[in-house]
TORVO-704912 format. One record per atom (N, C-alpha, C): atom name; x negated, y negated, z. Coordinates in steps of 0.2 Angstrom, whole numbers, plus 5000, padded with zeros to 4 digits. Layout:
! residues N
<tiba atom="CA" u="X" v="Y" w="Z"/>
...
This chain:
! residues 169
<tiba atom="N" u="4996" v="5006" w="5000"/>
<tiba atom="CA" u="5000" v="5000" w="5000"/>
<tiba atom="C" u="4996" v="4994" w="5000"/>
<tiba atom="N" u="4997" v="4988" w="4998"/>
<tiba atom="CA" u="4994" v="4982" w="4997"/>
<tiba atom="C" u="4994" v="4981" w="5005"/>
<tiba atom="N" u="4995" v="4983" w="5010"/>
<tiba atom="CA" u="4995" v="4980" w="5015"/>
<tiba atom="C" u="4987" v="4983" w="5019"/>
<tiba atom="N" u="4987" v="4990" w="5015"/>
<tiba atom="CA" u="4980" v="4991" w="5018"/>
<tiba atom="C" u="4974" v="4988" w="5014"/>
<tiba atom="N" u="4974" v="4986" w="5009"/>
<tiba atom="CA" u="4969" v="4983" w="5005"/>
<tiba atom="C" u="4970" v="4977" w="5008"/>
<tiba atom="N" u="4972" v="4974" w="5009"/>
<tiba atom="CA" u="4972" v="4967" w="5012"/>
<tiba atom="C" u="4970" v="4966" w="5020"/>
<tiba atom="N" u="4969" v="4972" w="5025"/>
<tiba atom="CA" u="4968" v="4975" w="5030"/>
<tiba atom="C" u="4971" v="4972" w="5037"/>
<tiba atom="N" u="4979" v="4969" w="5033"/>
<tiba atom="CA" u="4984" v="4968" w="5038"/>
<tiba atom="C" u="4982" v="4973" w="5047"/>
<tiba atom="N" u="4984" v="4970" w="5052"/>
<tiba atom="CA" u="4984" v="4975" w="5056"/>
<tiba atom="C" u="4991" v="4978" w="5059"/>
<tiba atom="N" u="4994" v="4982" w="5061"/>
<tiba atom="CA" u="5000" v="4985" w="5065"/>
<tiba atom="C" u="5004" v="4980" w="5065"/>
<tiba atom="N" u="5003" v="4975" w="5070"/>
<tiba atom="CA" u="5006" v="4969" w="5074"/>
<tiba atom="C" u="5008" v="4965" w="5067"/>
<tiba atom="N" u="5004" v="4965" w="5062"/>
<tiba atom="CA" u="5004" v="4960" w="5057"/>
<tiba atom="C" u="5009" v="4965" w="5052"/>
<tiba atom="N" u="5010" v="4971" w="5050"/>
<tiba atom="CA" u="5014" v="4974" w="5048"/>
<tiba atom="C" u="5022" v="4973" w="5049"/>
<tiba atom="N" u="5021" v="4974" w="5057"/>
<tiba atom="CA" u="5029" v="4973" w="5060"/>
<tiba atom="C" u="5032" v="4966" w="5057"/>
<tiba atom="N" u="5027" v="4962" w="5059"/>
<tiba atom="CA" u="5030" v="4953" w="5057"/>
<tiba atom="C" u="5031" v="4956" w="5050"/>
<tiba atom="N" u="5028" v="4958" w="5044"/>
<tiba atom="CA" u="5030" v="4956" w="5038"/>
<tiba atom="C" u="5037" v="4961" w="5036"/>
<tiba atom="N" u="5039" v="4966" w="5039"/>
<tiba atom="CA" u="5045" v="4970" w="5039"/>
<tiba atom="C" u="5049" v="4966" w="5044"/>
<tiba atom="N" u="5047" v="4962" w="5049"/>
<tiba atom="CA" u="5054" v="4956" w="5051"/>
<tiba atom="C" u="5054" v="4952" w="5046"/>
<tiba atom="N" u="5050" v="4949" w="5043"/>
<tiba atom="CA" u="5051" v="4944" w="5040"/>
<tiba atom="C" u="5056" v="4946" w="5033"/>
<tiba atom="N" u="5052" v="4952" w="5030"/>
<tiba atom="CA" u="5058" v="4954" w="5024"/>
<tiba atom="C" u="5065" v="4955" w="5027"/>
<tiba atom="N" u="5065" v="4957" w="5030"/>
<tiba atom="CA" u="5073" v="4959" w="5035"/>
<tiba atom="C" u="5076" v="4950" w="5034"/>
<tiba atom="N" u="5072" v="4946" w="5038"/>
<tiba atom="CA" u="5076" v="4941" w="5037"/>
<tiba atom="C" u="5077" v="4936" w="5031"/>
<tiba atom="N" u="5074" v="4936" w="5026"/>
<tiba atom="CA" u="5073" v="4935" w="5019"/>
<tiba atom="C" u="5080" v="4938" w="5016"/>
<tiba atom="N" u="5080" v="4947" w="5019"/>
<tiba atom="CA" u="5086" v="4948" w="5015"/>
<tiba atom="C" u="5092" v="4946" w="5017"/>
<tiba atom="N" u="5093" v="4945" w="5025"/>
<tiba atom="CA" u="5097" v="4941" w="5027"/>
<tiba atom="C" u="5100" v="4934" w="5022"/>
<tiba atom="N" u="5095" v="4930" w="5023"/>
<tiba atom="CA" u="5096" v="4923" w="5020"/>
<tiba atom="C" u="5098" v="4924" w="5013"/>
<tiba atom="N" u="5097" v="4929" w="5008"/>
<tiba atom="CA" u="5099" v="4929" w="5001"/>
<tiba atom="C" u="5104" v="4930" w="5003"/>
<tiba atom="N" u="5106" v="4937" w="5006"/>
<tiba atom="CA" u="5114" v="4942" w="5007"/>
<tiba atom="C" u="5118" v="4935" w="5008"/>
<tiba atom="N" u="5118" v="4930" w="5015"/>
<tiba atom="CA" u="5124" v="4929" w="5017"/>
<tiba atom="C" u="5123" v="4921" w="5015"/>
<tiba atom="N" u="5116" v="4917" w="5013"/>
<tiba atom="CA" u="5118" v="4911" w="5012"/>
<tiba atom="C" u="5116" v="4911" w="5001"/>
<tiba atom="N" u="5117" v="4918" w="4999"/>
<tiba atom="CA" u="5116" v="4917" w="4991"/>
<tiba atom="C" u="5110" v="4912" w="4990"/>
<tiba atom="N" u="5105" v="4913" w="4993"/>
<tiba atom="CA" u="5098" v="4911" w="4991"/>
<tiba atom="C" u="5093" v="4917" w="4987"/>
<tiba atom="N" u="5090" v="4913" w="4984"/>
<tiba atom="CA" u="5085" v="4917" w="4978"/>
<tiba atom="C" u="5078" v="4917" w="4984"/>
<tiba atom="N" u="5075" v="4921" w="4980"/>
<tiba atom="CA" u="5069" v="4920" w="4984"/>
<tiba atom="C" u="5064" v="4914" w="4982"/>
<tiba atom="N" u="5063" v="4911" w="4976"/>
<tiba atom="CA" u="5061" v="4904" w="4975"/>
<tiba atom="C" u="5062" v="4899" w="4978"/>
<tiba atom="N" u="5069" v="4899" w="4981"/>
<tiba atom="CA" u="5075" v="4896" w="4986"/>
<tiba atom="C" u="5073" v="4896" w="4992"/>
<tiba atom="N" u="5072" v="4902" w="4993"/>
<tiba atom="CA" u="5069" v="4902" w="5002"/>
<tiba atom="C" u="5061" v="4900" w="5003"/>
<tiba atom="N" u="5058" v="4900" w="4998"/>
<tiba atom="CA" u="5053" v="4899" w="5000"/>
<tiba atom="C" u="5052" v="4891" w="4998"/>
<tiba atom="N" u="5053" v="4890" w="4994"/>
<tiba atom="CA" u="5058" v="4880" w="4995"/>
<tiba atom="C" u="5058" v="4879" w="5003"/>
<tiba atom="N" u="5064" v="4881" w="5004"/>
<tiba atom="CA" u="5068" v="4879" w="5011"/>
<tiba atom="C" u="5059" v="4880" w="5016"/>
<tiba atom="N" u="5058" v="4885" w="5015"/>
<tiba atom="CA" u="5052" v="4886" w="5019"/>
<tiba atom="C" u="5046" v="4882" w="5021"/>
<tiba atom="N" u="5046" v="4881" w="5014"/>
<tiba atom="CA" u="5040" v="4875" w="5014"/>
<tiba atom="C" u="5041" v="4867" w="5016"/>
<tiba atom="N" u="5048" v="4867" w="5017"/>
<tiba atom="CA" u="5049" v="4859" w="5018"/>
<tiba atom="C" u="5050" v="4859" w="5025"/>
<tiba atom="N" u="5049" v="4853" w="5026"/>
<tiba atom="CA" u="5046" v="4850" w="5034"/>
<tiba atom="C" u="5052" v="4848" w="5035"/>
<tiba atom="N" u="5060" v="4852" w="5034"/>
<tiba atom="CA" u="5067" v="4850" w="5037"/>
<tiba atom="C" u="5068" v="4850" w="5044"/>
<tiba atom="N" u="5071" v="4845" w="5047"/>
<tiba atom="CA" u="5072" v="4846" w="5055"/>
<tiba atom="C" u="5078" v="4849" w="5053"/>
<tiba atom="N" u="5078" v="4852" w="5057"/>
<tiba atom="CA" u="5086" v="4857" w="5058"/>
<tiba atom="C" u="5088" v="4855" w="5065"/>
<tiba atom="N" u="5096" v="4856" w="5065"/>
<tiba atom="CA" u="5100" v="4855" w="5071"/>
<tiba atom="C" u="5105" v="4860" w="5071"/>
<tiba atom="N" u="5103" v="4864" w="5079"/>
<tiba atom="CA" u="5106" v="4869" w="5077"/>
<tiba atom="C" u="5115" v="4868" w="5081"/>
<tiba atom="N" u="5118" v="4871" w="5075"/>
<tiba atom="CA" u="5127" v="4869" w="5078"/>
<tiba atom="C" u="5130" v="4871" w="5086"/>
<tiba atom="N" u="5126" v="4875" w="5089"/>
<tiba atom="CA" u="5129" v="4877" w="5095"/>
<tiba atom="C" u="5128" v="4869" w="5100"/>
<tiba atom="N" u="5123" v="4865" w="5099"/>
<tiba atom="CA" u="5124" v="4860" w="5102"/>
<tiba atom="C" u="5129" v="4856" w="5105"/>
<tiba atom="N" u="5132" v="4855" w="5099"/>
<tiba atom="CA" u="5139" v="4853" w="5097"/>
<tiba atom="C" u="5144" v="4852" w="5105"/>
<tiba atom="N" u="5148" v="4846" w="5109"/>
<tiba atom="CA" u="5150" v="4849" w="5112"/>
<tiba atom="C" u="5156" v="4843" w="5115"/>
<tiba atom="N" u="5162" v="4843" w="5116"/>
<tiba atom="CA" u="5169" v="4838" w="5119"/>
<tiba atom="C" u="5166" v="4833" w="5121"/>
<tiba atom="N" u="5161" v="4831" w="5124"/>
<tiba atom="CA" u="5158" v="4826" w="5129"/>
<tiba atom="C" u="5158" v="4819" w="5124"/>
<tiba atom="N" u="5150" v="4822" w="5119"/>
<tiba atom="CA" u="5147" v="4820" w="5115"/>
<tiba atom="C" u="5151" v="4817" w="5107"/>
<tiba atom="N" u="5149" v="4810" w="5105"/>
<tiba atom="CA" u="5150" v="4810" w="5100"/>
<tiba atom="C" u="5146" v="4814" w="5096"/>
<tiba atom="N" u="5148" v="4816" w="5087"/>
<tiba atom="CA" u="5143" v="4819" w="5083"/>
<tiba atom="C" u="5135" v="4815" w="5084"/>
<tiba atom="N" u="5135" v="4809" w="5084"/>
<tiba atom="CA" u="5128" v="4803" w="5082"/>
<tiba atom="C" u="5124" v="4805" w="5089"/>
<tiba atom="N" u="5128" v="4805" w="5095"/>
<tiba atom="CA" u="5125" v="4805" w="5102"/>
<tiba atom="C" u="5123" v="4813" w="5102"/>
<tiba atom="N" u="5126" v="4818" w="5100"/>
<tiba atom="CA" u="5121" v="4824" w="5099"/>
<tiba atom="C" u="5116" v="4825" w="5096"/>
<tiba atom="N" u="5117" v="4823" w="5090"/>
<tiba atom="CA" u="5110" v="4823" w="5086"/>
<tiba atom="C" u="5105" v="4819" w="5090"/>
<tiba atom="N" u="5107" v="4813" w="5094"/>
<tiba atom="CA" u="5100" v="4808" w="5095"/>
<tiba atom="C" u="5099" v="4812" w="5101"/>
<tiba atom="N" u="5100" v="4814" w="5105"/>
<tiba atom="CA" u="5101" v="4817" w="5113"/>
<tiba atom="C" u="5093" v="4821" w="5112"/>
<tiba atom="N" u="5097" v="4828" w="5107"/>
<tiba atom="CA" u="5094" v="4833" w="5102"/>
<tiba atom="C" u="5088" v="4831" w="5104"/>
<tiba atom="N" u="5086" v="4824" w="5098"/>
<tiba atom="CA" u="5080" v="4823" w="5096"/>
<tiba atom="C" u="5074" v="4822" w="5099"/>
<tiba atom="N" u="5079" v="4820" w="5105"/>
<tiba atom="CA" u="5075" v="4814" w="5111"/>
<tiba atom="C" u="5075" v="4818" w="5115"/>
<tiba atom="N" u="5075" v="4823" w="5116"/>
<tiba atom="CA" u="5075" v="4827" w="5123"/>
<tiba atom="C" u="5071" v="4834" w="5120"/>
<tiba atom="N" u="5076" v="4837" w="5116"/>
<tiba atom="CA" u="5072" v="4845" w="5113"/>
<tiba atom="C" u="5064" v="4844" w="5109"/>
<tiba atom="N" u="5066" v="4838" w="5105"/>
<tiba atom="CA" u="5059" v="4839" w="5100"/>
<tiba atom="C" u="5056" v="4831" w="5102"/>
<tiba atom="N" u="5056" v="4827" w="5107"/>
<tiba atom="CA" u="5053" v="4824" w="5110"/>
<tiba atom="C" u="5050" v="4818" w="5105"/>
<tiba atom="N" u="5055" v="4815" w="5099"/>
<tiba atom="CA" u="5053" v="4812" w="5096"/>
<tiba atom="C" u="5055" v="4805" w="5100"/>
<tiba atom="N" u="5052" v="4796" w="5098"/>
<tiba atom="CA" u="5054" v="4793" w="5102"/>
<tiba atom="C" u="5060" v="4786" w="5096"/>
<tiba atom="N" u="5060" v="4783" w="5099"/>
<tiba atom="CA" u="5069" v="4781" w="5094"/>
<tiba atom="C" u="5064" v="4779" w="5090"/>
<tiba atom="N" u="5060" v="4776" w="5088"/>
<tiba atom="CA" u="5059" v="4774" w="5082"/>
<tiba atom="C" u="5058" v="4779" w="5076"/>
<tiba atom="N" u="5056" v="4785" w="5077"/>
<tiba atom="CA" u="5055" v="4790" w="5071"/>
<tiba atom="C" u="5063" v="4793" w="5072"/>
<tiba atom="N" u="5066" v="4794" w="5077"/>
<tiba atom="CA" u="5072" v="4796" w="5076"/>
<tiba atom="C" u="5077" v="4790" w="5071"/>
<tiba atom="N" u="5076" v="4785" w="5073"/>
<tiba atom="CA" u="5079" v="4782" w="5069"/>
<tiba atom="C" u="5077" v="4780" w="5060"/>
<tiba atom="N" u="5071" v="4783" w="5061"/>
<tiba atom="CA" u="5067" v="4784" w="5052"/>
<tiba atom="C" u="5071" v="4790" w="5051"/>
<tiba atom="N" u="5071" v="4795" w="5053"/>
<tiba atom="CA" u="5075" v="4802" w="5053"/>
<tiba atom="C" u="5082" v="4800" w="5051"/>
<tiba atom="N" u="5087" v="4797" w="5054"/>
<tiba atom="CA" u="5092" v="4797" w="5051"/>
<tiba atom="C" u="5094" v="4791" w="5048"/>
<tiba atom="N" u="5090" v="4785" w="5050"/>
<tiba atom="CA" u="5089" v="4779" w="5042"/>
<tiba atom="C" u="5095" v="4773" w="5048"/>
<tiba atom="N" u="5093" v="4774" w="5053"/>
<tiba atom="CA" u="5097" v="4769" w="5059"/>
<tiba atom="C" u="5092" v="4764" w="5062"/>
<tiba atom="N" u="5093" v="4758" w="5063"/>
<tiba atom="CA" u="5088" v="4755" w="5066"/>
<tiba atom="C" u="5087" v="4759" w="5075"/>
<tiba atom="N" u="5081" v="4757" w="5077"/>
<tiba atom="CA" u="5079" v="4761" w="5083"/>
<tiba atom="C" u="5083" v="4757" w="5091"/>
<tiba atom="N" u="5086" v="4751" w="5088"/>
<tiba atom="CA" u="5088" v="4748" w="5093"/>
<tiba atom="C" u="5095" v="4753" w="5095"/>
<tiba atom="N" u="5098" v="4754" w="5087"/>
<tiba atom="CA" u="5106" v="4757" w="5089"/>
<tiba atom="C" u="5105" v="4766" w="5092"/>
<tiba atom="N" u="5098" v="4767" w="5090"/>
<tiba atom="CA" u="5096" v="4774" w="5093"/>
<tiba atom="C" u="5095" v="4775" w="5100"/>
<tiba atom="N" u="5092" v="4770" w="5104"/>
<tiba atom="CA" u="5092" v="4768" w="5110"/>
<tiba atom="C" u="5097" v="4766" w="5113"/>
<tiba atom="N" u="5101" v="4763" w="5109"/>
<tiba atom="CA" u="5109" v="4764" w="5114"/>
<tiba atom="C" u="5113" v="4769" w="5114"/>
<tiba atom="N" u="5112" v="4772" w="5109"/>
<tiba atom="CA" u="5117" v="4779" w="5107"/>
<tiba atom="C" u="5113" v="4784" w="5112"/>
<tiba atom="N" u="5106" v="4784" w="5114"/>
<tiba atom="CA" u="5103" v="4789" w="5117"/>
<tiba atom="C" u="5105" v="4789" w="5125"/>
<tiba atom="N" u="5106" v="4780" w="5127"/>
<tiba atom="CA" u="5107" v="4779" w="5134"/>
<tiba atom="C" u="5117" v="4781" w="5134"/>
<tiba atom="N" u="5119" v="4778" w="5129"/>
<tiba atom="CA" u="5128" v="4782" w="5131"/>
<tiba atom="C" u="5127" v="4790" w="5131"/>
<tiba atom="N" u="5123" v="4791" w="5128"/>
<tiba atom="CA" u="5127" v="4800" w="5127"/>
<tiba atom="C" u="5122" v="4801" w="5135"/>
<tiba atom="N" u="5117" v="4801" w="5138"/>
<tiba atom="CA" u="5113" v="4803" w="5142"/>
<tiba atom="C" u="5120" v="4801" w="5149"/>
<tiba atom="N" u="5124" v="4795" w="5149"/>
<tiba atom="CA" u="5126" v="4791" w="5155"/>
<tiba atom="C" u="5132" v="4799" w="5155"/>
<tiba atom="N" u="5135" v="4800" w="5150"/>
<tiba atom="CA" u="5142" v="4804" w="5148"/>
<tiba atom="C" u="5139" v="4811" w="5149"/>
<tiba atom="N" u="5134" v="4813" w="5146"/>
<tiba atom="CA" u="5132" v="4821" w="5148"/>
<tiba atom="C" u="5124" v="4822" w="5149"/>
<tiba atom="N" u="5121" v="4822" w="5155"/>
<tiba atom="CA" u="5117" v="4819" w="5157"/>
<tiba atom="C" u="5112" v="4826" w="5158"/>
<tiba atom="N" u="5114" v="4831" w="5158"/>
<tiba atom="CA" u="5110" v="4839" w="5158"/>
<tiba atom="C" u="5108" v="4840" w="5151"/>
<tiba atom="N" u="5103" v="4843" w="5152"/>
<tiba atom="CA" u="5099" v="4845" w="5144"/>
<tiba atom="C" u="5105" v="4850" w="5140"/>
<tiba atom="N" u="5103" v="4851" w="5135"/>
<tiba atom="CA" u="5107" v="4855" w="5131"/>
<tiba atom="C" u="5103" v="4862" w="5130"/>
<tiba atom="N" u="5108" v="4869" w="5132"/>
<tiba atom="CA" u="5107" v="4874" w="5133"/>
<tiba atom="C" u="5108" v="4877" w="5125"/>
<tiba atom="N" u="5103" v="4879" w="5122"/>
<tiba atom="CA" u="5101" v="4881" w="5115"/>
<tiba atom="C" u="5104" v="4885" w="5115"/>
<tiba atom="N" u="5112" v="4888" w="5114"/>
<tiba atom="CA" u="5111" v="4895" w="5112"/>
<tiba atom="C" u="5111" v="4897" w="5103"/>
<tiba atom="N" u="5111" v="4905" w="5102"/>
<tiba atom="CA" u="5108" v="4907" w="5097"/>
<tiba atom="C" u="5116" v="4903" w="5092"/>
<tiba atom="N" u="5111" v="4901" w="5086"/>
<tiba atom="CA" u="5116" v="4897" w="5081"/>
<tiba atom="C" u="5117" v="4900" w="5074"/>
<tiba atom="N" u="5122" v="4903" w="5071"/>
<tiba atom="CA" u="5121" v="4906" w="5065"/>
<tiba atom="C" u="5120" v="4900" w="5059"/>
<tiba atom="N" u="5123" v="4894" w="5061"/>
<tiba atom="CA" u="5121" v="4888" w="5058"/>
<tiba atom="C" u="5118" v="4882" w="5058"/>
<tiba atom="N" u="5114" v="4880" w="5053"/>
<tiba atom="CA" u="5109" v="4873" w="5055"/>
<tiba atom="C" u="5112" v="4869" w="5051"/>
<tiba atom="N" u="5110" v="4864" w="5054"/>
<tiba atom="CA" u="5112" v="4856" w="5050"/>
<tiba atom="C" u="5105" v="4853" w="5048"/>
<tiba atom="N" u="5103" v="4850" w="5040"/>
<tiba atom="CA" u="5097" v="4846" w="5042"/>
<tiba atom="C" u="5098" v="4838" w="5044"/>
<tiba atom="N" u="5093" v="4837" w="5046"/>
<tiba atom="CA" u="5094" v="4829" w="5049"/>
<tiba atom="C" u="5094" v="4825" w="5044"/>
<tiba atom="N" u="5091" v="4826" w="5039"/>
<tiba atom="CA" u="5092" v="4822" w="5031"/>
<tiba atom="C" u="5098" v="4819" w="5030"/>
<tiba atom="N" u="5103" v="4823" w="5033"/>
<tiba atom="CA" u="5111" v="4823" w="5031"/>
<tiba atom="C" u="5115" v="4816" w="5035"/>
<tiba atom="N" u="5110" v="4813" w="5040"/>
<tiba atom="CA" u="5111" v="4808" w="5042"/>
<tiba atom="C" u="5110" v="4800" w="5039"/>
<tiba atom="N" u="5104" v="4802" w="5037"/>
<tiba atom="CA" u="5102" v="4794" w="5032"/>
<tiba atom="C" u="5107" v="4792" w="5026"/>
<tiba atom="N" u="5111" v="4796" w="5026"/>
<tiba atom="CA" u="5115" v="4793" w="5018"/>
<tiba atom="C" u="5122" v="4787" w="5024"/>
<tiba atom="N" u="5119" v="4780" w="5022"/>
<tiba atom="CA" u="5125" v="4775" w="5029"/>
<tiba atom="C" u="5130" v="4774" w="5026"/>
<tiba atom="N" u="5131" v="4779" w="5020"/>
<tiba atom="CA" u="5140" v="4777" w="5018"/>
<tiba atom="C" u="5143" v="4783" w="5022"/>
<tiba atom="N" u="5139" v="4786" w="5025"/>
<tiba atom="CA" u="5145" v="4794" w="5030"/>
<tiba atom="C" u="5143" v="4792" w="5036"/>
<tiba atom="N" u="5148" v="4793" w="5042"/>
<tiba atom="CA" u="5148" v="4793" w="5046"/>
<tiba atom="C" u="5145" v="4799" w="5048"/>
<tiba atom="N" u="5141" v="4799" w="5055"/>
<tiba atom="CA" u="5136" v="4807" w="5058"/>
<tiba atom="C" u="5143" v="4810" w="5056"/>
<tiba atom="N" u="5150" v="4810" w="5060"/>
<tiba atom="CA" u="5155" v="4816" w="5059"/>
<tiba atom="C" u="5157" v="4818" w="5051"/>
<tiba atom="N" u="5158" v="4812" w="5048"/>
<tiba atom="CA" u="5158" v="4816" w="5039"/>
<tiba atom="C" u="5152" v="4818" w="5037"/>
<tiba atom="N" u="5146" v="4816" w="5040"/>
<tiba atom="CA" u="5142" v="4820" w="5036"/>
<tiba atom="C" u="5140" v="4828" w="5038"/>
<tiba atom="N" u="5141" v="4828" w="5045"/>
<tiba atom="CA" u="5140" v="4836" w="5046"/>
<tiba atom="C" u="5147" v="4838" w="5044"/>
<tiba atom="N" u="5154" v="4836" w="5043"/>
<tiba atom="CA" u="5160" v="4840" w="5041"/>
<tiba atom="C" u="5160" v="4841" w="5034"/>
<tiba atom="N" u="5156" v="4836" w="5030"/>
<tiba atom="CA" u="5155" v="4837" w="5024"/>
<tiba atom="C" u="5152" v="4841" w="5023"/>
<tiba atom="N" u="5145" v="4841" w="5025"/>
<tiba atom="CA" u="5141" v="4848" w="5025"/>
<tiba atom="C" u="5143" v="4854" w="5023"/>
<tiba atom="N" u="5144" v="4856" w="5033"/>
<tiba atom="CA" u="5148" v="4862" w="5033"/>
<tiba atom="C" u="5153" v="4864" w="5027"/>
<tiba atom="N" u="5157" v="4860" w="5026"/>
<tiba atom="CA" u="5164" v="4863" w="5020"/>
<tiba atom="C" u="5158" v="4864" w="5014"/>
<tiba atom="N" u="5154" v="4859" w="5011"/>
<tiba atom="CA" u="5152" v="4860" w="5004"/>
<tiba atom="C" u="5146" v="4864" w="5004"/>
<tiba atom="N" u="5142" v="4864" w="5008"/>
<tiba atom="CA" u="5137" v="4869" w="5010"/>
<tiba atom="C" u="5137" v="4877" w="5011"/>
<tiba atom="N" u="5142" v="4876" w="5015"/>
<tiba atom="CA" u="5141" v="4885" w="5018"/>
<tiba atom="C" u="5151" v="4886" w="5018"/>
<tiba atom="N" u="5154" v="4883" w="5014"/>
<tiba atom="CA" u="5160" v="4886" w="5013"/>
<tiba atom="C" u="5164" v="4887" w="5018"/>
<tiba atom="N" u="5162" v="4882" w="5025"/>
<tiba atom="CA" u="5168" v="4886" w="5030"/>
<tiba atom="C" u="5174" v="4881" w="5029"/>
<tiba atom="N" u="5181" v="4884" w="5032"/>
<tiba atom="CA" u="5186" v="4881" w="5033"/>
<tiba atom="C" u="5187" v="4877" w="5039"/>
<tiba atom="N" u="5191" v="4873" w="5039"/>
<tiba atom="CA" u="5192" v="4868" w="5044"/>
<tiba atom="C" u="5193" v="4871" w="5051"/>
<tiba atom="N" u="5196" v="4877" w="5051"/>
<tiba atom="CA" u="5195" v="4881" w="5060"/>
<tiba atom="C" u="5189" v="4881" w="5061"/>
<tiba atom="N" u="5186" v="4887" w="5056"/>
<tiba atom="CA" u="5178" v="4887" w="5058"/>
<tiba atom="C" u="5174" v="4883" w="5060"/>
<tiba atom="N" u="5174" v="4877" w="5056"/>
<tiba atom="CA" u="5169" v="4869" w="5056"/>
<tiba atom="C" u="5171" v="4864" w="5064"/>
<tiba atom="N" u="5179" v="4866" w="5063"/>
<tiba atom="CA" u="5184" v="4863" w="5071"/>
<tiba atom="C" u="5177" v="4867" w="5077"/>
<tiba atom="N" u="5178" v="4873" w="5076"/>
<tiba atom="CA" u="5176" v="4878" w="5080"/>
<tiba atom="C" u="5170" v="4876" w="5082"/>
<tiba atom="N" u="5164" v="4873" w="5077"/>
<tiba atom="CA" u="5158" v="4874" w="5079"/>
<tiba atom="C" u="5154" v="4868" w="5080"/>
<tiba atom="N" u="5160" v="4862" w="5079"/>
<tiba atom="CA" u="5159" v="4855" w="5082"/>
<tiba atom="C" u="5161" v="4851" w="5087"/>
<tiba atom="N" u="5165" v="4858" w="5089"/>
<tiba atom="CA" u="5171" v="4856" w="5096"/>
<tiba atom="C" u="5175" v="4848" w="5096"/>
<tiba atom="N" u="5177" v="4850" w="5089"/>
<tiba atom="CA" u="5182" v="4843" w="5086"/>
<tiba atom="C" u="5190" v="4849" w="5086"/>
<tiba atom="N" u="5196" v="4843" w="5086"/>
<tiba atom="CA" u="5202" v="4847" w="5082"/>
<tiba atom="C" u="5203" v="4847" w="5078"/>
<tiba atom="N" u="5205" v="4853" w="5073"/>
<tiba atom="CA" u="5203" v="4855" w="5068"/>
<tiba atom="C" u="5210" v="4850" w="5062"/>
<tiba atom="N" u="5216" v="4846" w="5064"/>
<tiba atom="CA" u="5218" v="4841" w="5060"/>
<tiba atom="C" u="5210" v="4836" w="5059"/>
<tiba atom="N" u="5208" v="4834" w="5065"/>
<tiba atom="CA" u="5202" v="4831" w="5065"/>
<tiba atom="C" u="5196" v="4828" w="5059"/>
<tiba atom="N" u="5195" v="4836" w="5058"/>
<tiba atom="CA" u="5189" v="4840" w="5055"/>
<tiba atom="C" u="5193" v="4838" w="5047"/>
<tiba atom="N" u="5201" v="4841" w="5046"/>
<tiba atom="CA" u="5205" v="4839" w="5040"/>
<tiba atom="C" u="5203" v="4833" w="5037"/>
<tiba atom="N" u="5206" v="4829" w="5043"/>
<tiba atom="CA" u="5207" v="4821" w="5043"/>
<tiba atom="C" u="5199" v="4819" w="5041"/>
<tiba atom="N" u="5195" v="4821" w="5041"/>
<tiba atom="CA" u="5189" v="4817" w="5041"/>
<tiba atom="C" u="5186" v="4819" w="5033"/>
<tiba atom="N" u="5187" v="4826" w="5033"/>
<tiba atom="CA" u="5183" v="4828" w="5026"/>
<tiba atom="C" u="5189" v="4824" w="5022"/>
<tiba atom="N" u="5195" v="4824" w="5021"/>
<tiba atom="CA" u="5199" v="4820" w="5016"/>
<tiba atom="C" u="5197" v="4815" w="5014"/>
<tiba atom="N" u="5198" v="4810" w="5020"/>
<tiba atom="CA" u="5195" v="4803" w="5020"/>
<tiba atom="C" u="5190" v="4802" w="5016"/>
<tiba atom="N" u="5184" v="4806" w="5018"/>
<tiba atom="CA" u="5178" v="4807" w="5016"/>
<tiba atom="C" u="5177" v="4806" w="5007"/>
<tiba atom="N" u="5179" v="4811" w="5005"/>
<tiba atom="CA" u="5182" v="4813" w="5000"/>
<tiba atom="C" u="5184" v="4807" w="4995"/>
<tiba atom="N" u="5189" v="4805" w="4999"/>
<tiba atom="CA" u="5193" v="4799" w="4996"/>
<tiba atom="C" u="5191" v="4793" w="4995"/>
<tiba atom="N" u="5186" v="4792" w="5000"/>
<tiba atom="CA" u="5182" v="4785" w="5000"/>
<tiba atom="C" u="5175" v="4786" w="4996"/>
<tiba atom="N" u="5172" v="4791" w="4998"/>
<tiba atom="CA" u="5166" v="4792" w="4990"/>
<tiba atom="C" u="5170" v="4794" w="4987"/>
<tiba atom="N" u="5177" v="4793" w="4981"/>
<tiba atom="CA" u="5175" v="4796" w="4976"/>
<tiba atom="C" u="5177" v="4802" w="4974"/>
<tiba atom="N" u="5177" v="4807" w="4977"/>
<tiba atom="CA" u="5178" v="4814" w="4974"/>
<tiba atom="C" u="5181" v="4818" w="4978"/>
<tiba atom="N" u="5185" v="4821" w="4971"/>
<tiba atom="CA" u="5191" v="4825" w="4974"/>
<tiba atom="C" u="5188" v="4833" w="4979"/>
């Protein structure tokens, strides 16, 4: 096998059979090629994972919480990241911290958002993760209700609007 001419060891083995495992994952259930993943792979996308999501928090106030606390970034690249001046990031960080003021418990996410998805200032944070979600990975408005801990007329009300005000049907 190319694995012994290359003089991979055991340890280094097991990683390349998870790795293929979850390669094939990513094709099976997100319809990626492997040109595609290996794209996704190479790019330096901040991801956010959906389990965060939660009744407290506005959408904008978890992403920046997120940013500031888990990955330690300070407002002013957070606010390069999602294309907000750093003042309004430092306010949105000190409301969501007064409102829910405990760290956020990561649990495991079958979905991520990237932070890119924020810089576009014609969407609100909540239209751009509701738009996402629908145009990206196909869920429906329960699903997307579910995993944002919105109501799901809400989630409706928003992707429509959204829709209507950019433009397309």
């Amino acid at each position: 096998m190319e694995w012994e001419k290359r003089g991979f060891s055991r340890e280094d083995k097991e990683r390349i059979e998870e790795l293929k495992k979850f390669v094939e994952y990513l094709s099976r259930n997100y319809k990626l090629s492997i040109p595609q993943i290996i794209q996704i792979l190479s790019e330096k996308e901040i991801l956010i994972p959906l389990s965060i999501f939660n009744k407290k928090l506005s959408v904008l106030e978890t992403v920046v919480k997120y940013l500031k606390e888990k990955l330690k970034f300070n407002f002013h690249k957070i606010g390069e990241l999602i294309g907000r001046d750093e003042r309004n990031i430092w306010h949105t960080y000190n409301s969501a911290r007064k409102k829910y003021s405990e760290l956020f418990e990561i649990e495991e996410s079958q979905f991520f958002i990237p932070v890119s998805i924020f810089r576009d200032k014609k969407f609100s944070a909540l239209e751009a993760v509701t738009v996402f979600m629908k145009d990206q990975f196909g869920l429906n408005y329960k699903e997307i209700s579910d995993l944002i801990k919105r109501d799901q007329r809400t989630v409706w009300t928003v992707y429509n609007r959204s829709k209507k005000k950019h433009g397309k049907k």
